[in-house]
N, CA, C, O and CB atoms as a CASP TS submission, in Angstrom:
PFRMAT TS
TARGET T0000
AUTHOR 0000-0000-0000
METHOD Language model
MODEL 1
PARENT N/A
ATOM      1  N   UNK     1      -8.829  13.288 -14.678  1.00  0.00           N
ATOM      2  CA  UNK     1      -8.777  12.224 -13.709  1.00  0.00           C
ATOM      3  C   UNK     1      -7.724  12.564 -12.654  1.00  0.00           C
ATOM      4  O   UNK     1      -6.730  13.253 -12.884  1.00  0.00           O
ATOM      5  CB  UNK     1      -8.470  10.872 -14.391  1.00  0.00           C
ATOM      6  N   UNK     2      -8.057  11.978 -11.395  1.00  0.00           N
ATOM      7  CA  UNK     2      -7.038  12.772 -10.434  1.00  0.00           C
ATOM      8  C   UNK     2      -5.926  11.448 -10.442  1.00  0.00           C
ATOM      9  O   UNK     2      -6.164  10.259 -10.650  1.00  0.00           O
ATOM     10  CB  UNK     2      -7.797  13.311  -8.583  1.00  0.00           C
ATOM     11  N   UNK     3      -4.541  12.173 -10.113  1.00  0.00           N
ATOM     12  CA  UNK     3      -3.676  11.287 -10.125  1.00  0.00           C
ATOM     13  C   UNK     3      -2.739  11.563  -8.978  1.00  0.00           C
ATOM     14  O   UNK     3      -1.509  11.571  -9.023  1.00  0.00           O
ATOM     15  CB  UNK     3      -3.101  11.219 -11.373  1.00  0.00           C
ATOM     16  N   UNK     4      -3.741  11.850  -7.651  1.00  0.00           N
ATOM     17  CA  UNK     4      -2.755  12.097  -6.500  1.00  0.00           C
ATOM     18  C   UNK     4      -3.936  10.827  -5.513  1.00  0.00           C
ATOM     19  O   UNK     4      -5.137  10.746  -5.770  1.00  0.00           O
ATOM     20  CB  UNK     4      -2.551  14.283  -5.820  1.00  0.00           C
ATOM     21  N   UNK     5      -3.474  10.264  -4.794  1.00  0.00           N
ATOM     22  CA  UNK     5      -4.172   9.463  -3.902  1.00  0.00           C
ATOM     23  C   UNK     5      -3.612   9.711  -2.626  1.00  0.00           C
ATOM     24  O   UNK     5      -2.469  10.164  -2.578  1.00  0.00           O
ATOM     25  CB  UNK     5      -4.146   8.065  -4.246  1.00  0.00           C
ATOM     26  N   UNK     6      -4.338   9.449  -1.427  1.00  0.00           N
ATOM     27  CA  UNK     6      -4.299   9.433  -0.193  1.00  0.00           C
ATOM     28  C   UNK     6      -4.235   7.723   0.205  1.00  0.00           C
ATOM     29  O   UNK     6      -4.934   6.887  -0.366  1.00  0.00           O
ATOM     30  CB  UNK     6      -5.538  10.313   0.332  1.00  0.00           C
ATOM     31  N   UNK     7      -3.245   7.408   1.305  1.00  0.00           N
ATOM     32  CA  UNK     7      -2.819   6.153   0.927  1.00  0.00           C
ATOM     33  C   UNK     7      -2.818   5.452   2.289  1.00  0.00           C
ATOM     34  O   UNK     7      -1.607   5.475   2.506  1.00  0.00           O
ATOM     35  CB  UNK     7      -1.428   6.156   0.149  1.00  0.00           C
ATOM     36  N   UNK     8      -3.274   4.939   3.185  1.00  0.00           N
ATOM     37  CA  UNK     8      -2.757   4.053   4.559  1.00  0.00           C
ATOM     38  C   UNK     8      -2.737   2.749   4.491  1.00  0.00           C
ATOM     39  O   UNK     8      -3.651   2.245   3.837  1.00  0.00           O
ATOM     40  CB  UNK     8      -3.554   4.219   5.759  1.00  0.00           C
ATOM     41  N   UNK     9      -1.798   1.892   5.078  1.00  0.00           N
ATOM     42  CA  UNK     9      -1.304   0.818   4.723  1.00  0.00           C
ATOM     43  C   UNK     9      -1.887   0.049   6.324  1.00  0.00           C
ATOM     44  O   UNK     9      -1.396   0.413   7.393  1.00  0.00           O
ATOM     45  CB  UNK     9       0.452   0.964   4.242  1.00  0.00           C
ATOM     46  N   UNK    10      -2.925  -0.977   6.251  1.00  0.00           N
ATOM     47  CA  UNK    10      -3.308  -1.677   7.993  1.00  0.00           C
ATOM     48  C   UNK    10      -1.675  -1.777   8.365  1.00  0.00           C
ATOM     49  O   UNK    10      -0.576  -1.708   7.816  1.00  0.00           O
ATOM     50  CB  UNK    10      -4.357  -3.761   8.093  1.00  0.00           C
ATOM     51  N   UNK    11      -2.491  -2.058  10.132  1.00  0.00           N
ATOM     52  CA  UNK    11      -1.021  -1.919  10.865  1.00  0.00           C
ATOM     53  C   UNK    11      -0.230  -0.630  10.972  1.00  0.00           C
ATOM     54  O   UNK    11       0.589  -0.415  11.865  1.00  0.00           O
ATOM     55  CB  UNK    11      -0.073  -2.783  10.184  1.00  0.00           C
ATOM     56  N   UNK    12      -0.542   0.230   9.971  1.00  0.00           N
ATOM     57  CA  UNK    12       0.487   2.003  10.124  1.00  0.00           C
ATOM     58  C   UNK    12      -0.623   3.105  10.195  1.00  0.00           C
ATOM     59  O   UNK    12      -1.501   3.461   9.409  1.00  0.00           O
ATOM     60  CB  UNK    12       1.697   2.555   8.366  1.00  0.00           C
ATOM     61  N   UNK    13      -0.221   3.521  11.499  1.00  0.00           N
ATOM     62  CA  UNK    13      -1.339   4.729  11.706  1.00  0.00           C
ATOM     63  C   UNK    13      -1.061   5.442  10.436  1.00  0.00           C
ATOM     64  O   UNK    13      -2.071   5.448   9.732  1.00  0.00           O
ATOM     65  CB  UNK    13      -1.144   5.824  13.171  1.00  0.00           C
ATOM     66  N   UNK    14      -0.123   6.000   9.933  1.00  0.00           N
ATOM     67  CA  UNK    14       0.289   7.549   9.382  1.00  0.00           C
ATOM     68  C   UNK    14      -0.453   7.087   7.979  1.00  0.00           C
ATOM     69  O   UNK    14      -1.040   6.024   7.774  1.00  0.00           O
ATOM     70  CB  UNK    14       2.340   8.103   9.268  1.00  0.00           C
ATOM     71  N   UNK    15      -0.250   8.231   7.046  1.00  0.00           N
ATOM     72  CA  UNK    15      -1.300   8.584   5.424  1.00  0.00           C
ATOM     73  C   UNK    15      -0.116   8.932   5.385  1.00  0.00           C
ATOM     74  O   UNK    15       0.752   9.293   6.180  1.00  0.00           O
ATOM     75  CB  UNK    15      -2.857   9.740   4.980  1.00  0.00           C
ATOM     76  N   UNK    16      -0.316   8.627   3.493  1.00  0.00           N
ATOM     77  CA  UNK    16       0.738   9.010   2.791  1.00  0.00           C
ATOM     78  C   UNK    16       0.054   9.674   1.740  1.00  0.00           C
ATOM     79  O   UNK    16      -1.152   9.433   1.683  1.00  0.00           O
ATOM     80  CB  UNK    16       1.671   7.943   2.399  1.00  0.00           C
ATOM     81  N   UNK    17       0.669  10.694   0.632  1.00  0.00           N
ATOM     82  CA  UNK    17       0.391  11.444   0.030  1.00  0.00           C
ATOM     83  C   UNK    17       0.821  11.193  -1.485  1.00  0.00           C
ATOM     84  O   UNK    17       1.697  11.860  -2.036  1.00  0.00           O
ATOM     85  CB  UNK    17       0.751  12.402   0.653  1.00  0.00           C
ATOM     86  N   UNK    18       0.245  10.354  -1.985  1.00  0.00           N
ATOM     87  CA  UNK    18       1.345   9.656  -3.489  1.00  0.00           C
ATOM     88  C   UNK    18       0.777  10.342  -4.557  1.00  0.00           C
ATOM     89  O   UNK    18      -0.375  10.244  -4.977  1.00  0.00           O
ATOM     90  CB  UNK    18       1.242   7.708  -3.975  1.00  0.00           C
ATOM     91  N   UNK    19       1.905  11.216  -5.058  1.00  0.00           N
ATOM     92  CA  UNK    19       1.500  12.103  -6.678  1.00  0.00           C
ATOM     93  C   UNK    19       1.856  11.180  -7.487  1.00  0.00           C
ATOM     94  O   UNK    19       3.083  11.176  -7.591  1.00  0.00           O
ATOM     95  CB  UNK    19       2.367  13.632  -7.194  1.00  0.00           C
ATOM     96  N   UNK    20       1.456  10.547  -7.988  1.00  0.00           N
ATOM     97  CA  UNK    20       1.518   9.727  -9.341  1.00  0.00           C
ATOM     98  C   UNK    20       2.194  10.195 -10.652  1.00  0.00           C
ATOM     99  O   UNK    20       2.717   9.449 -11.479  1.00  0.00           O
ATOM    100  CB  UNK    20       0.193   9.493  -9.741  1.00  0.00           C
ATOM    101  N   UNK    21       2.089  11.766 -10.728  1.00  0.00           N
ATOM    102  CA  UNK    21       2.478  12.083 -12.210  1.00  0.00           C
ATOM    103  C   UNK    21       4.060  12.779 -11.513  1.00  0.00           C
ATOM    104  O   UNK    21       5.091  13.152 -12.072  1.00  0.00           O
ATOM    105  CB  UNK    21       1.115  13.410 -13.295  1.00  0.00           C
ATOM    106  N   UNK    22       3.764  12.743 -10.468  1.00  0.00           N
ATOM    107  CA  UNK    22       5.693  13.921  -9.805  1.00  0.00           C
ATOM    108  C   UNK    22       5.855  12.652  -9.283  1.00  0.00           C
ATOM    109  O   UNK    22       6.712  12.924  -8.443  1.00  0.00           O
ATOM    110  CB  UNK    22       5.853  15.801  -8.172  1.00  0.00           C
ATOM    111  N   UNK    23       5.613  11.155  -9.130  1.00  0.00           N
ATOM    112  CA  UNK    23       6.363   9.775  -8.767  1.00  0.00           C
ATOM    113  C   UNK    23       6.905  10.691  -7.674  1.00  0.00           C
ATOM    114  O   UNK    23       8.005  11.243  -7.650  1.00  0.00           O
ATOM    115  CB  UNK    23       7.568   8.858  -9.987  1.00  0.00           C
ATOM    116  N   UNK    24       5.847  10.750  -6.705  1.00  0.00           N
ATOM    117  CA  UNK    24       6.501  10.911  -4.979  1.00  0.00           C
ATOM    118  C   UNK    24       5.505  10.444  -4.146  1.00  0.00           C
ATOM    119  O   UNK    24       4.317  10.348  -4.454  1.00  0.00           O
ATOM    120  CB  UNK    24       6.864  12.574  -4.365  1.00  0.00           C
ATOM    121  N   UNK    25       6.105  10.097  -2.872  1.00  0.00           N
ATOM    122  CA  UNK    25       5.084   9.925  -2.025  1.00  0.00           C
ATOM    123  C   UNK    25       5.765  10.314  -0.599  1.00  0.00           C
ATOM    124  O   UNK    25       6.751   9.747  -0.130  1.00  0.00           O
ATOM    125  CB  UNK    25       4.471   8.431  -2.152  1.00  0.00           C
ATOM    126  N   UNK    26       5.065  11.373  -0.007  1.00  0.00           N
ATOM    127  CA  UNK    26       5.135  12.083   0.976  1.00  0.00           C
ATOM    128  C   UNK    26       4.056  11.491   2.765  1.00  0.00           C
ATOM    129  O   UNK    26       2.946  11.010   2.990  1.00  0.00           O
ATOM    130  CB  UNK    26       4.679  13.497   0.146  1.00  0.00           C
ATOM    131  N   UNK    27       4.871  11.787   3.328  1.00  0.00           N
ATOM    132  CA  UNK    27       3.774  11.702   4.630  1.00  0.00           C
ATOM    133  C   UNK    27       2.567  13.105   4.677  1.00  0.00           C
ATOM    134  O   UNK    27       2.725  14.264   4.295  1.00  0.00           O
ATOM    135  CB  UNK    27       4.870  11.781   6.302  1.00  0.00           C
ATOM    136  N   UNK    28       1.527  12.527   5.217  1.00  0.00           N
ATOM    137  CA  UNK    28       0.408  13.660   5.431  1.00  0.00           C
ATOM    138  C   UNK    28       0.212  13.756   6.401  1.00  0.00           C
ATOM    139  O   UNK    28       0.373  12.783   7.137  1.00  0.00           O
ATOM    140  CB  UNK    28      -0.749  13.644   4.961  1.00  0.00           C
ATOM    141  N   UNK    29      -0.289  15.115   6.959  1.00  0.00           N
ATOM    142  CA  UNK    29      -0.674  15.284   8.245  1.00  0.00           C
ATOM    143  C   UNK    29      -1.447  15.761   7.565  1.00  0.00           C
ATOM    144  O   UNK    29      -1.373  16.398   6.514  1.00  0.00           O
ATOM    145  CB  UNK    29      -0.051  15.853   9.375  1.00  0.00           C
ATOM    146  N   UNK    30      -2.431  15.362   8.347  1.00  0.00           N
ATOM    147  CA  UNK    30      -4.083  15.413   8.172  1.00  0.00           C
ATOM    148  C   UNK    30      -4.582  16.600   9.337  1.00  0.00           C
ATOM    149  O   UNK    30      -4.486  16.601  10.564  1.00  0.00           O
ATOM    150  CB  UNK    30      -4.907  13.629   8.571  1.00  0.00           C
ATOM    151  N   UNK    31      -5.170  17.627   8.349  1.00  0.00           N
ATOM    152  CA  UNK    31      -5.772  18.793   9.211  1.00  0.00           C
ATOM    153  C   UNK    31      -6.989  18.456   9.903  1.00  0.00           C
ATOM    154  O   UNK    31      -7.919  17.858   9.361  1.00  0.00           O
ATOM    155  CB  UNK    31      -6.096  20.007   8.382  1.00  0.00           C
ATOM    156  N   UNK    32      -6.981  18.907  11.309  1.00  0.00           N
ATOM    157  CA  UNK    32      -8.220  18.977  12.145  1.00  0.00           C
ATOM    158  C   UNK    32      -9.469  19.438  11.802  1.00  0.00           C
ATOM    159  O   UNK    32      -9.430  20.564  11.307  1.00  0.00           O
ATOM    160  CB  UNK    32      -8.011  19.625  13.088  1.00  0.00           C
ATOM    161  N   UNK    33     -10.554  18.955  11.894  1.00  0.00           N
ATOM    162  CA  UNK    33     -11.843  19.478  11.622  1.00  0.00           C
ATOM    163  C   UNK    33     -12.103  19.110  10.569  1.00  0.00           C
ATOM    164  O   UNK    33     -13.318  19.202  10.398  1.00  0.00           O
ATOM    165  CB  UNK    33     -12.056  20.724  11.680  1.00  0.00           C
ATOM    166  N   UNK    34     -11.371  18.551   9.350  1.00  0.00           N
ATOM    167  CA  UNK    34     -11.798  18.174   7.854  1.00  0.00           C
ATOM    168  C   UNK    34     -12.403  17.121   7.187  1.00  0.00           C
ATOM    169  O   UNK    34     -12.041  16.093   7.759  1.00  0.00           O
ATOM    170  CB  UNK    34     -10.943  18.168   7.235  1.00  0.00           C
ATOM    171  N   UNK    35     -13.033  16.900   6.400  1.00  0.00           N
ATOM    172  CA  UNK    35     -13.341  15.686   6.002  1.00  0.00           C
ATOM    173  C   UNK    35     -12.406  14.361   5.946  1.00  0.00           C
ATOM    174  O   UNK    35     -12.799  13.195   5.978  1.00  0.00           O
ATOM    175  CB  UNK    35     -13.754  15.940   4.907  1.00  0.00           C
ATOM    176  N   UNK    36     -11.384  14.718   5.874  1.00  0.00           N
ATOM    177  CA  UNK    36     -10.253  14.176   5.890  1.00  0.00           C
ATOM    178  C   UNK    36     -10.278  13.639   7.684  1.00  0.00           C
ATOM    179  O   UNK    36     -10.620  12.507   8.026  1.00  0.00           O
ATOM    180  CB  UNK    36      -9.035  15.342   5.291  1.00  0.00           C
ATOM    181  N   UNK    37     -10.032  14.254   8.226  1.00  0.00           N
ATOM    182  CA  UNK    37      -9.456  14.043   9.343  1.00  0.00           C
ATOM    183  C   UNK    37     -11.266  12.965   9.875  1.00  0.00           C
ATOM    184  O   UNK    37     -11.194  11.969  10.595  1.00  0.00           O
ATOM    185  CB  UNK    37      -8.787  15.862  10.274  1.00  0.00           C
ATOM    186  N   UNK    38     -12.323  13.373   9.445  1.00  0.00           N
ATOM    187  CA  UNK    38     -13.155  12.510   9.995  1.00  0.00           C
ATOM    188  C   UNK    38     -12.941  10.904   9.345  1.00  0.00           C
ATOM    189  O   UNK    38     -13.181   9.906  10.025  1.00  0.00           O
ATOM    190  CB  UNK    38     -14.587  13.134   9.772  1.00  0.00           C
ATOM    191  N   UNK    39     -12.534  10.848   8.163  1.00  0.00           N
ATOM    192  CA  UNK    39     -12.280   9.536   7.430  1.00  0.00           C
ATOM    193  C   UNK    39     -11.486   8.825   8.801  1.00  0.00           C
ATOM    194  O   UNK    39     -11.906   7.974   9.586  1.00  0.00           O
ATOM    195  CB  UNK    39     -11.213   9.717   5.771  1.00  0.00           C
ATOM    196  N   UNK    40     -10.411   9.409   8.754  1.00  0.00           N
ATOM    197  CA  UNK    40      -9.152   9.115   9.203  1.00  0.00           C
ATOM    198  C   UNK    40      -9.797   8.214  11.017  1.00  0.00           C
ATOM    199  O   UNK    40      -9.484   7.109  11.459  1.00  0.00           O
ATOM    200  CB  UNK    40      -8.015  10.934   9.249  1.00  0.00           C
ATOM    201  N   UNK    41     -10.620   9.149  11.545  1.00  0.00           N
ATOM    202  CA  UNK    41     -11.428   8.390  12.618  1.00  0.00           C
ATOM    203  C   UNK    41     -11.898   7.368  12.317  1.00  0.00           C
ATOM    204  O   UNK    41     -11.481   6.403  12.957  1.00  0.00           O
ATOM    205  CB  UNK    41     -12.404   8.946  13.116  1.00  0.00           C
ATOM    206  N   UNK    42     -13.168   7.048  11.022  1.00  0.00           N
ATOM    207  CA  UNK    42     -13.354   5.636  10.379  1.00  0.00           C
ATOM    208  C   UNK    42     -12.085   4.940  10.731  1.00  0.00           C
ATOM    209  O   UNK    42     -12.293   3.781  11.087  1.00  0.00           O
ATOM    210  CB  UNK    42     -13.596   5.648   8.705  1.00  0.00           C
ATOM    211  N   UNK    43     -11.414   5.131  10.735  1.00  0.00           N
ATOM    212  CA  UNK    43     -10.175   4.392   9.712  1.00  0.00           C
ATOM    213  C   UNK    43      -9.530   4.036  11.008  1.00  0.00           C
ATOM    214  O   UNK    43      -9.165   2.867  10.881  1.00  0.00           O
ATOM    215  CB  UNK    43      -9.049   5.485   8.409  1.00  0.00           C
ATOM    216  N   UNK    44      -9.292   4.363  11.892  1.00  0.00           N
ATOM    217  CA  UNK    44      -9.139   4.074  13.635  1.00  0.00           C
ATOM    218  C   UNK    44     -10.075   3.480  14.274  1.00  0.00           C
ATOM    219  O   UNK    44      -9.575   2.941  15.262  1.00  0.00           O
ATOM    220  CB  UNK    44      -9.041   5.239  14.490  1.00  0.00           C
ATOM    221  N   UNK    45     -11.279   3.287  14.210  1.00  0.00           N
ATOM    222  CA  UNK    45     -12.280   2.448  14.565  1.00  0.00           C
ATOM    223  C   UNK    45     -12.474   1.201  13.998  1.00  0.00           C
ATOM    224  O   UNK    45     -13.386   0.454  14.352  1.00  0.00           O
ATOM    225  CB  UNK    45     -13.278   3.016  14.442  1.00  0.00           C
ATOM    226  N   UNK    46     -11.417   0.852  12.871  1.00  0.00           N
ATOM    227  CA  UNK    46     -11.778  -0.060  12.168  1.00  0.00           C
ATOM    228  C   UNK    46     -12.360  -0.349  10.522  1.00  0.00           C
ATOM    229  O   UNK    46     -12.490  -1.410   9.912  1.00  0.00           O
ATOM    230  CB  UNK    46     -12.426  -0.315  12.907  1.00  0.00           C
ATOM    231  N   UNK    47     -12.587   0.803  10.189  1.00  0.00           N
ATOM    232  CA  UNK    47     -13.237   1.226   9.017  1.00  0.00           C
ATOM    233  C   UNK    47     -12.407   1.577   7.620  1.00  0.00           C
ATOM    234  O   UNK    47     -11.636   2.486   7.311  1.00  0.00           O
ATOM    235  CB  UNK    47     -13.952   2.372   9.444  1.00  0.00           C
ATOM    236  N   UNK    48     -12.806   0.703   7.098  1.00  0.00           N
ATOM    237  CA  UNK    48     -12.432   1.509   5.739  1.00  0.00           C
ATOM    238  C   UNK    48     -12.932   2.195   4.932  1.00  0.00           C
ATOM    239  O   UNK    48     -14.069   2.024   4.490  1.00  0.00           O
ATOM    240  CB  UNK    48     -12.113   1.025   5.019  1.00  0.00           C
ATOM    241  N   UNK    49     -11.874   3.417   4.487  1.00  0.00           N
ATOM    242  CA  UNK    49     -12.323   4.288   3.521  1.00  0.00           C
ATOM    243  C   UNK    49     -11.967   3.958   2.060  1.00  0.00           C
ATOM    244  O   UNK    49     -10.770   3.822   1.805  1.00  0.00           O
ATOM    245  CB  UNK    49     -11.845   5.544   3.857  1.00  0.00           C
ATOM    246  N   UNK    50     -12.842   3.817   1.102  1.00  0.00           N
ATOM    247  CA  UNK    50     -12.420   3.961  -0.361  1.00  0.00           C
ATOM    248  C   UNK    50     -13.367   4.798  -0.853  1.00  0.00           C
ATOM    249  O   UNK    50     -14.504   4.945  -0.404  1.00  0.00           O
ATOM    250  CB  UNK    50     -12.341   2.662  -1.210  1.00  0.00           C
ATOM    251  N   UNK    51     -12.526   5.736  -2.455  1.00  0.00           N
ATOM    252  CA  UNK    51     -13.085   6.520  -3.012  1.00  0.00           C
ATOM    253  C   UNK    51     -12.397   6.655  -4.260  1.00  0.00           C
ATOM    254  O   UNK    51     -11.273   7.130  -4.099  1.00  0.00           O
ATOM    255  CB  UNK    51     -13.248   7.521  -2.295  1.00  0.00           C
ATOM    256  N   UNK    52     -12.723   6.370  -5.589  1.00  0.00           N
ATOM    257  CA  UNK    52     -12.427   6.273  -6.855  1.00  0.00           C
ATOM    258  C   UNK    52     -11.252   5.848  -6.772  1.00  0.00           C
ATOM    259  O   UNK    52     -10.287   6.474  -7.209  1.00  0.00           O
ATOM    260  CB  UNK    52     -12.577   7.329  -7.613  1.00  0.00           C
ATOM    261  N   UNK    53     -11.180   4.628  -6.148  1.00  0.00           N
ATOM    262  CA  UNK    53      -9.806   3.940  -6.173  1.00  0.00           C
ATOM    263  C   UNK    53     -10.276   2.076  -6.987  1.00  0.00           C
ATOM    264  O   UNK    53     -10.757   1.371  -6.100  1.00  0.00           O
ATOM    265  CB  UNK    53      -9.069   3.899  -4.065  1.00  0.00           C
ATOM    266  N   UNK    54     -10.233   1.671  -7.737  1.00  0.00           N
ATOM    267  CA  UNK    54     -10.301   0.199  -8.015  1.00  0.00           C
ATOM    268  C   UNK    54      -9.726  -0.795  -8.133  1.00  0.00           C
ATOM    269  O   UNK    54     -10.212  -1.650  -8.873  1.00  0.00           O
ATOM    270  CB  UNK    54     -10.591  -0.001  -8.643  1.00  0.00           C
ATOM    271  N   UNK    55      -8.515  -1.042  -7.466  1.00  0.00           N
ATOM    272  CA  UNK    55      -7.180  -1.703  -7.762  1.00  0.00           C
ATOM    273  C   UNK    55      -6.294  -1.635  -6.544  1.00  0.00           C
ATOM    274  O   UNK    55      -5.296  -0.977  -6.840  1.00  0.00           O
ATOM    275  CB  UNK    55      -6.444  -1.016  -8.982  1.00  0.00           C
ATOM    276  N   UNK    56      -6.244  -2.183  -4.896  1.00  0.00           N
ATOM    277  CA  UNK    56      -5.239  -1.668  -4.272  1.00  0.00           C
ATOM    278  C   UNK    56      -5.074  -3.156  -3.696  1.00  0.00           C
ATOM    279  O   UNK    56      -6.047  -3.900  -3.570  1.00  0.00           O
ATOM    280  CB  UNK    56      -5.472  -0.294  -3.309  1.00  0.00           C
ATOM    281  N   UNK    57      -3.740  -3.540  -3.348  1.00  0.00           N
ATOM    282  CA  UNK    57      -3.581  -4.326  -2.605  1.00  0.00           C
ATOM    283  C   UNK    57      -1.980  -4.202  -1.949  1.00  0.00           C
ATOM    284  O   UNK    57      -1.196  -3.485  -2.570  1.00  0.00           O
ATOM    285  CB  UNK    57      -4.003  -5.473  -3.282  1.00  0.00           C
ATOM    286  N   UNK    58      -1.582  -4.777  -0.917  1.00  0.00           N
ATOM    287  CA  UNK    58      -0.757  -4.830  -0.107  1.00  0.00           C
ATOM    288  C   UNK    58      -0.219  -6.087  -0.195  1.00  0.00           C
ATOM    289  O   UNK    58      -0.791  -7.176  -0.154  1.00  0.00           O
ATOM    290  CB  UNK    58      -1.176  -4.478   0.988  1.00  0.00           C
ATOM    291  N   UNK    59       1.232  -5.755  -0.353  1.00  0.00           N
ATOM    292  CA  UNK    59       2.130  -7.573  -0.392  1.00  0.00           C
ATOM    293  C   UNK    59       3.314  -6.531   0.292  1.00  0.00           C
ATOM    294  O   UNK    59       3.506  -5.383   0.694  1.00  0.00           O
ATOM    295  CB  UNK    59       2.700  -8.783  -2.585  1.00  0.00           C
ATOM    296  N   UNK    60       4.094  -8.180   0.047  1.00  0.00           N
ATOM    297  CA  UNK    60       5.290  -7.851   1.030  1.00  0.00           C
ATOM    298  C   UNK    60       6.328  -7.492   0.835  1.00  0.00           C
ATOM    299  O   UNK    60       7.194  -7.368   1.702  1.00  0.00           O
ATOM    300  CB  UNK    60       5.650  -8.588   1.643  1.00  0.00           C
ATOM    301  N   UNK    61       6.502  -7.163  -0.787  1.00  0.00           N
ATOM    302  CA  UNK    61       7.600  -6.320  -1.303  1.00  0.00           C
ATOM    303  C   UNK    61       7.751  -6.263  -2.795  1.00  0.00           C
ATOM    304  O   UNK    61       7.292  -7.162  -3.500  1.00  0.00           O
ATOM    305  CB  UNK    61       8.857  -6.780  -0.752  1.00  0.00           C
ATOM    306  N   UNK    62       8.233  -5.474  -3.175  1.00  0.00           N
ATOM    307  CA  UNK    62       8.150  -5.222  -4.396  1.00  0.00           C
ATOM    308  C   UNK    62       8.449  -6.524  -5.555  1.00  0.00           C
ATOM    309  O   UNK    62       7.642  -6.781  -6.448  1.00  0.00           O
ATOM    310  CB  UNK    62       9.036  -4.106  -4.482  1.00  0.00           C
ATOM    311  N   UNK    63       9.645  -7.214  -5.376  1.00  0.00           N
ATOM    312  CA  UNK    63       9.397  -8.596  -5.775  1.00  0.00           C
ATOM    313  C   UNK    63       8.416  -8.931  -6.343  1.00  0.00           C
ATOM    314  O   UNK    63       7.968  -8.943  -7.490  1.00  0.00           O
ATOM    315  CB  UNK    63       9.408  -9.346  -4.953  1.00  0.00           C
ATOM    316  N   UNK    64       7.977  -9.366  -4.807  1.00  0.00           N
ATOM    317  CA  UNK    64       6.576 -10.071  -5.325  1.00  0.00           C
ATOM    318  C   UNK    64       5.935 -10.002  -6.118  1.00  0.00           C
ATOM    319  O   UNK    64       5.428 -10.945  -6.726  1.00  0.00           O
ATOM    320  CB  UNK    64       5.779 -10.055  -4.872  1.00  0.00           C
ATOM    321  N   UNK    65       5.698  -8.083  -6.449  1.00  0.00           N
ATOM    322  CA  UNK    65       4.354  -7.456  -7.154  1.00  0.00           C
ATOM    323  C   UNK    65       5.678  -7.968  -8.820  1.00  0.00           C
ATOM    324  O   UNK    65       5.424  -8.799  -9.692  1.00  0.00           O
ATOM    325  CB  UNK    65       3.693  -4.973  -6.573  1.00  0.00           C
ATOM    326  N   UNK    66       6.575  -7.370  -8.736  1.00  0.00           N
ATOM    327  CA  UNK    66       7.441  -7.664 -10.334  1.00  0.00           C
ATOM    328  C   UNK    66       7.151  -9.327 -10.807  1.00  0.00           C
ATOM    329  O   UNK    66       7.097  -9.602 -12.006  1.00  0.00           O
ATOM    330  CB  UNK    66       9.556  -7.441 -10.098  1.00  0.00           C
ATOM    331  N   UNK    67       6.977 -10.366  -9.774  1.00  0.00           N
ATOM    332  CA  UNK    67       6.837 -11.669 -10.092  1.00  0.00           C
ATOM    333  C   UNK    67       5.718 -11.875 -10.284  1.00  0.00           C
ATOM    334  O   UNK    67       5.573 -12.927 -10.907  1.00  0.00           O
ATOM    335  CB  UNK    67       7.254 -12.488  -9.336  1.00  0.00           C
ATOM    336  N   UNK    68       4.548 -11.236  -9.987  1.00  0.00           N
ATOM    337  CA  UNK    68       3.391 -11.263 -10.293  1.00  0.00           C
ATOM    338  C   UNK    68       2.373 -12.206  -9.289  1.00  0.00           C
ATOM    339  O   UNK    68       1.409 -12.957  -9.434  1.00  0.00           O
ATOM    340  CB  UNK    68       3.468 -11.628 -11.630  1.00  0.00           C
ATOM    341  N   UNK    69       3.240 -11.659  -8.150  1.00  0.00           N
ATOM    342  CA  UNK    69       2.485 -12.426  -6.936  1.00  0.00           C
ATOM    343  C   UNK    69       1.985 -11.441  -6.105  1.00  0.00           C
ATOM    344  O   UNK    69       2.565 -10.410  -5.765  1.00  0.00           O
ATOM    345  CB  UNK    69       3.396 -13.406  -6.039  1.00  0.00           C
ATOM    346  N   UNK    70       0.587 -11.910  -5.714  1.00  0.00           N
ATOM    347  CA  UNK    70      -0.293 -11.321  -4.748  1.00  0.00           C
ATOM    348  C   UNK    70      -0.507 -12.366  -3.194  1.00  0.00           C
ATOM    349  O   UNK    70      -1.199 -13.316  -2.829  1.00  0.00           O
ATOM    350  CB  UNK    70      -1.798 -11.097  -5.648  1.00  0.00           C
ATOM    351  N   UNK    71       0.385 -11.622  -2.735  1.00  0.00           N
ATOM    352  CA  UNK    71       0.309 -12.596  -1.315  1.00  0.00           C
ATOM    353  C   UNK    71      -0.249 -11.655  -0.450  1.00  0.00           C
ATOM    354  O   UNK    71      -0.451 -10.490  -0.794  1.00  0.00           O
ATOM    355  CB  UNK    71       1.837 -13.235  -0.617  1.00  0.00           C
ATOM    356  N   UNK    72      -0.504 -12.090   0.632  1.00  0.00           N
ATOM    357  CA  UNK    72      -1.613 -11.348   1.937  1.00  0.00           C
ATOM    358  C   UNK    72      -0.537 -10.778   2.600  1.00  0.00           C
ATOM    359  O   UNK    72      -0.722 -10.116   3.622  1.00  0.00           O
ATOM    360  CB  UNK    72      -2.677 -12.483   3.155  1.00  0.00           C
TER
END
């Protein structure tokens, strides 16, 4: 099972690069011409990309997620 994800947060152009098993998360620059880099157009037009991901959401700080709150 892969345990590295590709990560963009609405509102922030940039991708992040989160290794899960080395607990890091790096900025990506996304190479030209790649499948990658065509997502990444979706993803500027408005579009979202998902792919063997089932679980993501965005709150407003870590708190929250430890209190067990899911806010928008």
């Amino acid at each position: 099972m892969a345990k590295v994800v590709v990560l963009g947060v609405s509102g922030d152009q940039g991708l992040w690069l989160v290794d899960i098993d080395a607990k890091t998360v790096t900025p990506l620059q996304v190479p030209a011409g790649t499948d990658l880099a065509a997502a990444v157009k979706q993803r500027e037009a408005g579009g979202t990309f998902i792919k063997n991901v089932d679980f993501a959401i965005a709150v407003s700080s870590a708190q929250a997620v430890f209190s067990g709150h899911v806010d928008g």
